[in-house]
N, CA, C and O atoms as a GROMACS GRO file, in nm:
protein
  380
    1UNK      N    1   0.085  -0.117   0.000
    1UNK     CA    2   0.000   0.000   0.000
    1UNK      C    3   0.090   0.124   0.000
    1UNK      O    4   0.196   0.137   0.061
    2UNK      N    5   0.030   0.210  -0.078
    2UNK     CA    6   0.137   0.353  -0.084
    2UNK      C    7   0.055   0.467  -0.042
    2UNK      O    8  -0.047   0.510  -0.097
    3UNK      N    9   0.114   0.509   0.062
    3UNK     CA   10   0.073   0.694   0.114
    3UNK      C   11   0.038   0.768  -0.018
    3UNK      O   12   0.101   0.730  -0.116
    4UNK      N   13  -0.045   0.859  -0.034
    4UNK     CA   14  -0.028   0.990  -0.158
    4UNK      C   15  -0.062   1.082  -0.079
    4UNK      O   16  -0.127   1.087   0.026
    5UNK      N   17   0.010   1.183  -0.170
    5UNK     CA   18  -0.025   1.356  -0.077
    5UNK      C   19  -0.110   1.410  -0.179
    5UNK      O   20  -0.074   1.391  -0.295
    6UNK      N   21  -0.223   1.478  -0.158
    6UNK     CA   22  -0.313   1.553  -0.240
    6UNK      C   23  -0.209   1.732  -0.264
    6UNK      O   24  -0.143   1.801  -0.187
    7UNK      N   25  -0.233   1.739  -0.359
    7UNK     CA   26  -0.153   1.853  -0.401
    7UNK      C   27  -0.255   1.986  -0.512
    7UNK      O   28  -0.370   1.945  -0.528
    8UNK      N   29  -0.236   2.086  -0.564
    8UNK     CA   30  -0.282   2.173  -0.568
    8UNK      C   31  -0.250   2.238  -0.739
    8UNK      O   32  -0.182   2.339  -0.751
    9UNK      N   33  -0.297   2.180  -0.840
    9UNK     CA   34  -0.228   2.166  -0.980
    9UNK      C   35  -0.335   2.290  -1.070
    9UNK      O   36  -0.442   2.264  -1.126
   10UNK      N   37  -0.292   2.377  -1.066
   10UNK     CA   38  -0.355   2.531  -1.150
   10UNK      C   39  -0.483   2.537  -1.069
   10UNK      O   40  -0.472   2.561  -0.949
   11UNK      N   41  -0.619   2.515  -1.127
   11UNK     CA   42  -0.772   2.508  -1.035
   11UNK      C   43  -0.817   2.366  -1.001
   11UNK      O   44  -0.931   2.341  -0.961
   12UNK      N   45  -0.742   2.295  -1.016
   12UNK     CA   46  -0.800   2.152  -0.961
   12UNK      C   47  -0.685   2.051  -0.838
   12UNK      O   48  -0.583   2.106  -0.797
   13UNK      N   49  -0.702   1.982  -0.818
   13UNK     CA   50  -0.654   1.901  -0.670
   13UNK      C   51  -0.615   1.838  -0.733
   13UNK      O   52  -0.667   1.838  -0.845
   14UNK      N   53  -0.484   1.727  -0.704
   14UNK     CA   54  -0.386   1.618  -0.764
   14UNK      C   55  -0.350   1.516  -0.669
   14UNK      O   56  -0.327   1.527  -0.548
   15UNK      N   57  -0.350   1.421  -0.740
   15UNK     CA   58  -0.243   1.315  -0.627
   15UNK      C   59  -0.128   1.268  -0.726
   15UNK      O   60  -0.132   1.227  -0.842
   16UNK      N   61  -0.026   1.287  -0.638
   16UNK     CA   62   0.143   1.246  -0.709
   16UNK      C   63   0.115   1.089  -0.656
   16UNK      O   64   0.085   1.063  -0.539
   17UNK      N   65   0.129   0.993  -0.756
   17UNK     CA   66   0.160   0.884  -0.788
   17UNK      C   67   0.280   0.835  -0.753
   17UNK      O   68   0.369   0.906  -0.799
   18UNK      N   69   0.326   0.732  -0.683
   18UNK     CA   70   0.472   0.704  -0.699
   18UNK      C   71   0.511   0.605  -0.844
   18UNK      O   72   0.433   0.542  -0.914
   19UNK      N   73   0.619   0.616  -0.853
   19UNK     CA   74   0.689   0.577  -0.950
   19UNK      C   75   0.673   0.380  -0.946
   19UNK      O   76   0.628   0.310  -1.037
   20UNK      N   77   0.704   0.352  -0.866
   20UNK     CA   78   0.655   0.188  -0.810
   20UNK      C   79   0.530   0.168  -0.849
   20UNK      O   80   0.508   0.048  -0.828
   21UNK      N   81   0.396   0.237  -0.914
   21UNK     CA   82   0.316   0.167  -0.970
   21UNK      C   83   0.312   0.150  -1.065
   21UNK      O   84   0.213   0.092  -1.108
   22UNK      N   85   0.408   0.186  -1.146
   22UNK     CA   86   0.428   0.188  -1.273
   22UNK      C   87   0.289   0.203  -1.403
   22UNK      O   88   0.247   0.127  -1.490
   23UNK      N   89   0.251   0.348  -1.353
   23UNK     CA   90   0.213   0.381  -1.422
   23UNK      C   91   0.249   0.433  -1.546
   23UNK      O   92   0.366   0.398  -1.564
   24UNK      N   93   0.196   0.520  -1.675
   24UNK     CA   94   0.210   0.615  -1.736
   24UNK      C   95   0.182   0.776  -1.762
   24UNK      O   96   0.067   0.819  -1.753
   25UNK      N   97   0.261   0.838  -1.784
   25UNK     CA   98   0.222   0.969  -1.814
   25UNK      C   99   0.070   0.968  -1.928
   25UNK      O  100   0.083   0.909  -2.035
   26UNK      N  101  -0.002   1.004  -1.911
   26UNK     CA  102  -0.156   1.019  -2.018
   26UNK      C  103  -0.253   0.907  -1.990
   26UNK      O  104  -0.371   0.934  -2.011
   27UNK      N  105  -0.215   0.753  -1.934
   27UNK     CA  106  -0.262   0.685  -1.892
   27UNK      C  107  -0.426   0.725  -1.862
   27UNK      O  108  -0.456   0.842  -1.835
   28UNK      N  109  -0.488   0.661  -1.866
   28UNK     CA  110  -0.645   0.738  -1.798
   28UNK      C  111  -0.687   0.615  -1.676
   28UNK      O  112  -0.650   0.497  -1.673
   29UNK      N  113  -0.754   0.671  -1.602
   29UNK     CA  114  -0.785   0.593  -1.502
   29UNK      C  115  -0.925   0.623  -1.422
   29UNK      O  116  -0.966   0.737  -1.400
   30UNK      N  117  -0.986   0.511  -1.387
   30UNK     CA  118  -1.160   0.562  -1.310
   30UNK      C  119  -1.128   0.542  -1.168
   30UNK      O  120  -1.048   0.463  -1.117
   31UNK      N  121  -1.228   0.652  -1.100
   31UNK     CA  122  -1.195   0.701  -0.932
   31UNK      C  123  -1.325   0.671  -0.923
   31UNK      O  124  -1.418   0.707  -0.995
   32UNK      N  125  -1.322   0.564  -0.778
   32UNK     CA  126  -1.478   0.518  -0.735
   32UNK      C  127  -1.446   0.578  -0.608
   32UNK      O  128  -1.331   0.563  -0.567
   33UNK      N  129  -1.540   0.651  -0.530
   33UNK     CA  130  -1.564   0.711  -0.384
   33UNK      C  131  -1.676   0.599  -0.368
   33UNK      O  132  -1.776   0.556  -0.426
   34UNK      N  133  -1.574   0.570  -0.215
   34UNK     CA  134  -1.690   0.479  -0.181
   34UNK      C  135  -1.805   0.531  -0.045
   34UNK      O  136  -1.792   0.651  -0.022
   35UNK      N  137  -1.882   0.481   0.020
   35UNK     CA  138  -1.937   0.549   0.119
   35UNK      C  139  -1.883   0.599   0.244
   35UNK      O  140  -1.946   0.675   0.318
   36UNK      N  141  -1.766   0.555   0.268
   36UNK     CA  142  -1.696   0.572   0.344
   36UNK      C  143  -1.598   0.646   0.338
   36UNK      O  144  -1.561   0.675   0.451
   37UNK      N  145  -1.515   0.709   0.231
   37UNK     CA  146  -1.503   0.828   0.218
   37UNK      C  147  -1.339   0.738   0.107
   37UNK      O  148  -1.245   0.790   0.046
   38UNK      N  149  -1.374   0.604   0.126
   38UNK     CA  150  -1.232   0.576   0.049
   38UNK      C  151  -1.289   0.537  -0.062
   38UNK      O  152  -1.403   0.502  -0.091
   39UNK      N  153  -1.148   0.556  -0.143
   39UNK     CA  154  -1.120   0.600  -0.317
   39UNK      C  155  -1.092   0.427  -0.350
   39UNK      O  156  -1.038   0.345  -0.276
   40UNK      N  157  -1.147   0.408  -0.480
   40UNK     CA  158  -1.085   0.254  -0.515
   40UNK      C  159  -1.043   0.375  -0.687
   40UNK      O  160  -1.113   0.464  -0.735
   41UNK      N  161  -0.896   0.321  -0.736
   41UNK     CA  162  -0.832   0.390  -0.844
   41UNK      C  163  -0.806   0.220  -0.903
   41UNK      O  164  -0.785   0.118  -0.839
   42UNK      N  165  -0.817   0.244  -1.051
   42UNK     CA  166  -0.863   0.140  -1.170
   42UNK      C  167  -0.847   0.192  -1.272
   42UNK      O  168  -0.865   0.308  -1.307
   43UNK      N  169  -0.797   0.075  -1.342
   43UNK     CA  170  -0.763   0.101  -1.526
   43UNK      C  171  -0.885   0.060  -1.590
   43UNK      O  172  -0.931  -0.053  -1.573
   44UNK      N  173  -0.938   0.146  -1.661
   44UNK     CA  174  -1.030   0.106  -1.748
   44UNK      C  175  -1.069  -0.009  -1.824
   44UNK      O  176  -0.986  -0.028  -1.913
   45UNK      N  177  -1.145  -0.077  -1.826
   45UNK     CA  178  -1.160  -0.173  -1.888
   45UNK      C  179  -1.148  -0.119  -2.096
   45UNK      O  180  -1.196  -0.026  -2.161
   46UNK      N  181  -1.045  -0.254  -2.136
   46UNK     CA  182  -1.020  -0.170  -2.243
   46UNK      C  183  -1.170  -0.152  -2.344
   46UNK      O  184  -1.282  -0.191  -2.311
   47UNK      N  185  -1.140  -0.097  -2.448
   47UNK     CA  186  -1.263  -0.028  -2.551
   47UNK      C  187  -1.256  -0.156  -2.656
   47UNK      O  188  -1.137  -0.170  -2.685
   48UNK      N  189  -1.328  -0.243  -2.716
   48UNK     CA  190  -1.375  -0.335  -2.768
   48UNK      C  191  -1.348  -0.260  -2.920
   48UNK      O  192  -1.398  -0.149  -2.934
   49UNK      N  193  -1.259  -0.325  -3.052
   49UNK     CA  194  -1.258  -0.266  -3.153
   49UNK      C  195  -1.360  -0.339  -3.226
   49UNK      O  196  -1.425  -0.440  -3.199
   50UNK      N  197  -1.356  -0.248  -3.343
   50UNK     CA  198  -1.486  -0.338  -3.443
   50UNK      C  199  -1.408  -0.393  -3.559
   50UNK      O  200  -1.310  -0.336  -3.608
   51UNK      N  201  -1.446  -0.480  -3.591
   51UNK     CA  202  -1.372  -0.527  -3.689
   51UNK      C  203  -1.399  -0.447  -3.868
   51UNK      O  204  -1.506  -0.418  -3.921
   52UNK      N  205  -1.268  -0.431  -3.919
   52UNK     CA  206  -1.257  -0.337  -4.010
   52UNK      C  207  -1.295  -0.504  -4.144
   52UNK      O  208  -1.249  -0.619  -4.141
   53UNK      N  209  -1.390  -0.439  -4.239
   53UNK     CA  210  -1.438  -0.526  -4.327
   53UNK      C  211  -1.418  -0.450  -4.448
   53UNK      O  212  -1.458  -0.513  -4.546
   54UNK      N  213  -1.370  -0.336  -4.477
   54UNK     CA  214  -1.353  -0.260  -4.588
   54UNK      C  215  -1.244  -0.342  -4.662
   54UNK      O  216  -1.263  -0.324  -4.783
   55UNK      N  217  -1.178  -0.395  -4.650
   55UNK     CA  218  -1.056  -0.492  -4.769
   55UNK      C  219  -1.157  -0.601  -4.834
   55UNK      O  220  -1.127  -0.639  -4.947
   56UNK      N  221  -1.263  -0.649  -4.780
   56UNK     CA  222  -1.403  -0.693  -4.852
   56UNK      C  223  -1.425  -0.691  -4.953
   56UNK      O  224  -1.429  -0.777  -5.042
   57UNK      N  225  -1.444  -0.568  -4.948
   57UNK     CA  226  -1.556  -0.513  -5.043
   57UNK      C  227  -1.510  -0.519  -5.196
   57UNK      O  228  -1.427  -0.446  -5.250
   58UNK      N  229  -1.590  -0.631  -5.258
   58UNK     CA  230  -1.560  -0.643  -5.405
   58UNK      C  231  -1.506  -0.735  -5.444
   58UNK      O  232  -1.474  -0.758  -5.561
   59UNK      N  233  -1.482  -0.830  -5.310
   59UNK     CA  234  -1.382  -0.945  -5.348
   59UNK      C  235  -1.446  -1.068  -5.431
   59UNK      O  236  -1.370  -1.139  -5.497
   60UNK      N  237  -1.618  -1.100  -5.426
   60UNK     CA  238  -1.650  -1.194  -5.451
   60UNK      C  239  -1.730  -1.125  -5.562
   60UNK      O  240  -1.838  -1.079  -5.524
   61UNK      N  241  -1.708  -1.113  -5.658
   61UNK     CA  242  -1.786  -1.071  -5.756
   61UNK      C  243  -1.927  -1.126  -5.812
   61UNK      O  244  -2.032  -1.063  -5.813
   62UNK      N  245  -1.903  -1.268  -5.863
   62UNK     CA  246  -1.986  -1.329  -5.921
   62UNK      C  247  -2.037  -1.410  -5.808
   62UNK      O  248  -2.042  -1.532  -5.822
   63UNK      N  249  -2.075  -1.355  -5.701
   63UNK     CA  250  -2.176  -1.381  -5.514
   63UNK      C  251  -2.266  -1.335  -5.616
   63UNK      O  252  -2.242  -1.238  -5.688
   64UNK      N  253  -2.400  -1.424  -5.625
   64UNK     CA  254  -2.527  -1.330  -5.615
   64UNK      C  255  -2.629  -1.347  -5.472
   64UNK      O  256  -2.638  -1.449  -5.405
   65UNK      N  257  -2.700  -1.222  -5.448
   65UNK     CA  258  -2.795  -1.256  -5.359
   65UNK      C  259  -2.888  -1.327  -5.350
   65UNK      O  260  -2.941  -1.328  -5.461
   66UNK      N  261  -2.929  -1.374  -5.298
   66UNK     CA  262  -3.044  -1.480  -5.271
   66UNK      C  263  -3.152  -1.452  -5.287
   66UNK      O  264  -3.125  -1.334  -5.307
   67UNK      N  265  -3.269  -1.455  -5.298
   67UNK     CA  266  -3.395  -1.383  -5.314
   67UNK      C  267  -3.449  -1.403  -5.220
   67UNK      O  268  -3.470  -1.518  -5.182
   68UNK      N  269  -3.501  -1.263  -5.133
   68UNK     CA  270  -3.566  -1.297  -4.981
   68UNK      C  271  -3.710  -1.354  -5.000
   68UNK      O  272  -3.797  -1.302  -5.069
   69UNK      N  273  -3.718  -1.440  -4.946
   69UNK     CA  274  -3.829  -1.530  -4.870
   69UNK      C  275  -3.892  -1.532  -4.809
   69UNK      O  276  -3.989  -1.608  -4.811
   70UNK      N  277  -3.848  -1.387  -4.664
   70UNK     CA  278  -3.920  -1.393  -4.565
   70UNK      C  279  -4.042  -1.361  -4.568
   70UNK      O  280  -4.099  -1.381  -4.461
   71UNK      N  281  -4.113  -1.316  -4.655
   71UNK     CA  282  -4.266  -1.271  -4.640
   71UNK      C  283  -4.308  -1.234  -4.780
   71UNK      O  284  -4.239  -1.179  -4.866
   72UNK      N  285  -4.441  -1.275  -4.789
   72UNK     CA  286  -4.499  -1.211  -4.917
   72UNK      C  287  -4.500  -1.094  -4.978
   72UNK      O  288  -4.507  -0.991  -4.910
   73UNK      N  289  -4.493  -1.088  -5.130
   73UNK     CA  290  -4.508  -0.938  -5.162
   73UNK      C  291  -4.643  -0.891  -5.137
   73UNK      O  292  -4.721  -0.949  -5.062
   74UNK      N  293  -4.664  -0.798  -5.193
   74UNK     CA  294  -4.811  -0.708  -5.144
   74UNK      C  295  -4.879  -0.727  -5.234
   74UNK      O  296  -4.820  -0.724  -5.342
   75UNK      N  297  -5.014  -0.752  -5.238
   75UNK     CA  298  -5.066  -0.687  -5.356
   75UNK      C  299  -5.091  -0.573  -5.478
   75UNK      O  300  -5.128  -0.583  -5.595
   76UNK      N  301  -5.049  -0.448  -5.383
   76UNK     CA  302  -5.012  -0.375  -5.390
   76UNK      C  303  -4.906  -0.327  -5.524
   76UNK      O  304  -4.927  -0.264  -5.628
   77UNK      N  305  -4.808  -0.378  -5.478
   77UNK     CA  306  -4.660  -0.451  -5.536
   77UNK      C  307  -4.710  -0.525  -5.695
   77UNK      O  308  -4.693  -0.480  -5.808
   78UNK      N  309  -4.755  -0.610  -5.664
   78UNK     CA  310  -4.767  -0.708  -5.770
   78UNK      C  311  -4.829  -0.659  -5.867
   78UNK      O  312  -4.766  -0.663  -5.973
   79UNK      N  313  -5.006  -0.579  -5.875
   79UNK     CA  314  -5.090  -0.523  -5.970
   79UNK      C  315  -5.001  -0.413  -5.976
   79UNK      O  316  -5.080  -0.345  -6.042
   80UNK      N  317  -4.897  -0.333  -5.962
   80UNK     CA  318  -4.829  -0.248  -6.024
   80UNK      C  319  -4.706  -0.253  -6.075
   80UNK      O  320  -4.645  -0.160  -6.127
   81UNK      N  321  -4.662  -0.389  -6.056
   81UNK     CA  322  -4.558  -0.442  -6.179
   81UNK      C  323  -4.654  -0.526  -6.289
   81UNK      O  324  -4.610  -0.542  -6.403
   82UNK      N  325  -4.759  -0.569  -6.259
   82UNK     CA  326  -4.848  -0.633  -6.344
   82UNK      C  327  -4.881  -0.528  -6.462
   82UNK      O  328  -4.871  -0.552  -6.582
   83UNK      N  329  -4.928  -0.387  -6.395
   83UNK     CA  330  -4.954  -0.296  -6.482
   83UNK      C  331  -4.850  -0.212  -6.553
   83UNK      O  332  -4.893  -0.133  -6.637
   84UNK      N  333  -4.747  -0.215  -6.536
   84UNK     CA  334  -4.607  -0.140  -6.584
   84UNK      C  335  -4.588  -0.251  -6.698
   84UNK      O  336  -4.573  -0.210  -6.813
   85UNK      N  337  -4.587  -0.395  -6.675
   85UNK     CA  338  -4.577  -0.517  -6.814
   85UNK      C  339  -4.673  -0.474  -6.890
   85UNK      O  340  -4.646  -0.434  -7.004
   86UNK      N  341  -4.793  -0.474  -6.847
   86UNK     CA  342  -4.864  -0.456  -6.978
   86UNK      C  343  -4.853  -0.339  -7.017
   86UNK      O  344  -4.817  -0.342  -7.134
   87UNK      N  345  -4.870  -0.186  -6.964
   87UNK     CA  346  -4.821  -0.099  -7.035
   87UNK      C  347  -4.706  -0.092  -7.112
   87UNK      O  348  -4.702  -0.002  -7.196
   88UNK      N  349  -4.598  -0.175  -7.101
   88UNK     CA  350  -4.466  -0.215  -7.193
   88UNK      C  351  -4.495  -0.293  -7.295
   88UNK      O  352  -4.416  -0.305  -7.390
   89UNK      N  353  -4.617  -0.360  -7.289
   89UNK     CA  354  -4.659  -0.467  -7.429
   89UNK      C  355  -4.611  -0.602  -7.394
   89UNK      O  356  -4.612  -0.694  -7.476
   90UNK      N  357  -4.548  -0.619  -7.218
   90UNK     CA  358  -4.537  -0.789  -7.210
   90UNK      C  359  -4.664  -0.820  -7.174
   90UNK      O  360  -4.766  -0.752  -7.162
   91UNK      N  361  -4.635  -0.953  -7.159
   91UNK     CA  362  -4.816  -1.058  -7.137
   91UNK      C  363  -4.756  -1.088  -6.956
   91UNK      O  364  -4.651  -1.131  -6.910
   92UNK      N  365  -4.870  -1.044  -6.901
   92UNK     CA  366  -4.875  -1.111  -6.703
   92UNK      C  367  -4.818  -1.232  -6.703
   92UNK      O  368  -4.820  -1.322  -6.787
   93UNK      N  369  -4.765  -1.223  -6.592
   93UNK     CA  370  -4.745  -1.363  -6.579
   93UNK      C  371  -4.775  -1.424  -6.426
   93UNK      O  372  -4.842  -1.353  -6.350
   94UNK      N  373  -4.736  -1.530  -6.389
   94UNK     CA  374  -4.860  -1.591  -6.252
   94UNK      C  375  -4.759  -1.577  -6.159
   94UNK      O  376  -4.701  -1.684  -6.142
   95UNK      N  377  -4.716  -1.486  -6.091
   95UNK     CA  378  -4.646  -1.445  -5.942
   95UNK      C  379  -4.757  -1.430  -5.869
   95UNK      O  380  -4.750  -1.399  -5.750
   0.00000   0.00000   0.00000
């Protein structure tokens, strides 16, 4: 266990660290006050990266997509591609 002296750094309060915890200069660190008036000092749990997928992109060319399945089209949908064919001069067909 190590003593610290609270100290007095431009408008805010400091504690000098000893050298034996081997910390870093910029290091960041979380201060829990507990009810009792003592401090628990902790390294952050680190930040979770995301995985970078951009070297991807483009690699599989001739991938086609699948045609979704999950749910019916609309009716909606359908009598207005129905009507865009025949206004083009194709013949309906049974979707």
């Amino acid at each position: 266990m190590h003593r610290l002296k609270v100290f007095k750094s431009g408008n805010s309060l400091a504690l000098r660290l000893p050298k034996a915890l081997g910390l870093t200069e910029g290091l960041e660190m979380e201060v829990e006050l507990q009810g009792d008036g003592s401090m628990i000092l902790r390294r952050p749990a680190p930040v979770k990266q995301k995985l970078d997928i951009s070297g991807f992109w483009g690699k599989a060319k001739g991938l086609k997509l699948a045609p979704r399945r999950d749910f019916d089209e609309r009716p909606s949908t359908i009598a207005a591609r129905e009507a865009a064919r025949k206004a083009a001069g194709e013949t309906p067909s049974d979707t």
